[in-house]
C-alpha positions as semicolon CSV with decimal commas, in nm:
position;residue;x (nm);y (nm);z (nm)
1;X;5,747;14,863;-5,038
2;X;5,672;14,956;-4,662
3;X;5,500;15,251;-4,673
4;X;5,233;15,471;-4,440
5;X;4,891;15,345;-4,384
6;X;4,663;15,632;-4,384
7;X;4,358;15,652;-4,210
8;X;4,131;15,591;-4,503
9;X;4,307;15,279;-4,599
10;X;4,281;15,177;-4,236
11;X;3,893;15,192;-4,230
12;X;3,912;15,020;-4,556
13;X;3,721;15,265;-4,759
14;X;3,963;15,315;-5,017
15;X;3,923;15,113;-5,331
16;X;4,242;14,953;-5,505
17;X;4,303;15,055;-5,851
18;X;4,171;14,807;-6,113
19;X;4,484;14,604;-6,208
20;X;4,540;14,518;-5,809
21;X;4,242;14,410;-5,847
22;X;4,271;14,170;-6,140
23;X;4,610;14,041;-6,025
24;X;4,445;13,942;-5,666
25;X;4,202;13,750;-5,880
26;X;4,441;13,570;-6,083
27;X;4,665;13,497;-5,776
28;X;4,346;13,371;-5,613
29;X;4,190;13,203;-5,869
30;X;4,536;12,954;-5,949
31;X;4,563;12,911;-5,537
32;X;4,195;12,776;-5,553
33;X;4,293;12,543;-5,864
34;X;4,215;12,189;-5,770
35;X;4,495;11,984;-5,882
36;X;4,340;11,624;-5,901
37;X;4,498;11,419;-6,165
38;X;4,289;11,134;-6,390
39;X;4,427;10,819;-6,371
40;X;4,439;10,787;-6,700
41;X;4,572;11,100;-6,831
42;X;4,856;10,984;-6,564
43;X;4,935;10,668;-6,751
44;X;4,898;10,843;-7,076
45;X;5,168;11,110;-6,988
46;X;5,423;10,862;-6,797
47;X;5,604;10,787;-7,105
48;X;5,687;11,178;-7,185
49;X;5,717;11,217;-6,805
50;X;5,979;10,963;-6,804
51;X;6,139;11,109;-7,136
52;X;6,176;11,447;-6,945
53;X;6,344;11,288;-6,658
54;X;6,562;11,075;-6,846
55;X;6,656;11,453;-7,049
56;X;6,703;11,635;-6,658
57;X;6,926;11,346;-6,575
58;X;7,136;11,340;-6,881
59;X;7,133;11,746;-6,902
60;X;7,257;11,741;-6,519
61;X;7,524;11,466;-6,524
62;X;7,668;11,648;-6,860
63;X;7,724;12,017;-6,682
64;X;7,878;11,811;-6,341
65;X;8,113;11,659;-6,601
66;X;8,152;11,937;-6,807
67;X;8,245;12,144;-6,490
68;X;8,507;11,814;-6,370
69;X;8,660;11,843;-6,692
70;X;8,763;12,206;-6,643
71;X;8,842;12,211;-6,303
72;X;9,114;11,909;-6,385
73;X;9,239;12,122;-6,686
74;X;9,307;12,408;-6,487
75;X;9,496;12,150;-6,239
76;X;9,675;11,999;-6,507
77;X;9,763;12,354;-6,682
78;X;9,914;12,480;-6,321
79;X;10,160;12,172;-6,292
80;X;10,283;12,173;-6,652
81;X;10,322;12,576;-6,543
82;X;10,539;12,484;-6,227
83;X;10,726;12,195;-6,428
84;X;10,822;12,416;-6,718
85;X;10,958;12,659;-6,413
86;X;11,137;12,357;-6,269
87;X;11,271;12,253;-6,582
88;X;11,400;12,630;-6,647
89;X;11,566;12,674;-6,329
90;X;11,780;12,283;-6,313
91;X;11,871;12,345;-6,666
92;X;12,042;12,680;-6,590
93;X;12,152;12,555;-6,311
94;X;12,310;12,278;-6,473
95;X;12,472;12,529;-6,751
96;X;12,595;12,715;-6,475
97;X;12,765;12,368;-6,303
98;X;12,947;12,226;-6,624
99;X;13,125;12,530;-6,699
100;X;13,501;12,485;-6,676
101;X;13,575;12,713;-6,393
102;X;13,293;12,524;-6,177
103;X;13,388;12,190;-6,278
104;X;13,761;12,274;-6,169
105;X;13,603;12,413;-5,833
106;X;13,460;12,041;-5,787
107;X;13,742;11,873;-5,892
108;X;13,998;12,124;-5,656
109;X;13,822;11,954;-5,365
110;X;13,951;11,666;-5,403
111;X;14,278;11,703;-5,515
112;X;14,265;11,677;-5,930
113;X;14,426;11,998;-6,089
114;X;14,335;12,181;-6,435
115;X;14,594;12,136;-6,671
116;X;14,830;12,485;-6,777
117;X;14,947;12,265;-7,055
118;X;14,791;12,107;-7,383
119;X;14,756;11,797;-7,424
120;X;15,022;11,641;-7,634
121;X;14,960;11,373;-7,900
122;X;15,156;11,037;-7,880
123;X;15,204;10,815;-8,166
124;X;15,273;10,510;-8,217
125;X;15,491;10,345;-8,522
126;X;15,341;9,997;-8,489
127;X;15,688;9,794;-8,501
């Protein structure tokens, strides 16, 4: 945190408590570290290196396709959503079109009339 220096810490006479202490150490001791490698021990370790990579690899390509599979469900659940819609409104709107009274409407337009009387049965005695 940002805090006041005071006078004594400017001059540097005040002592940090012993745990700043130890963690300055540590942090100073692993940024000394001198991270040369053996040969050998590099060539011992490539097969388990190259077992971890192949893991990374396989781990990473499984989420991106995990993630691809669920954005194309979501796609695929949204159309069959607005399809089912569609479907709902032309099939009431086709109820709504063969009714009697709208298929007479059609059929006014061009000049075909609804019968006002029933149909009459003709038969025939075959001679």
């Amino acid at each position: 945190m940002n805090r006041i220096i005071t006078e004594e810490e400017a001059k540097g006479t005040v002592t940090p408590d012993p745990e700043t202490q130890r963690f300055t150490e540590t942090v100073r001791k692993i940024a000394d570290y001198d991270f040369k490698i053996n040969p050998n021990v590099l060539r011992q370790q490539t097969p388990f290196i190259l077992y971890l990579v192949i893991w990374v690899v396989l781990f990473i390509y499984s989420s991106h396709r995990a993630e691809k599979l669920i954005r194309e469900t979501d796609k695929l659940t949204k159309e069959v959503k607005d399809l089912r819609s569609e479907y709902v409104s032309v099939s009431s709107e086709l109820m709504r079109s063969s009714k009697q009274s709208a298929v007479a409407a059609k059929l006014k337009k061009i000049g075909i009339k609804e019968l006002t009387t029933p149909p009459q049965k003709i038969t025939f005695s075959g001679k």
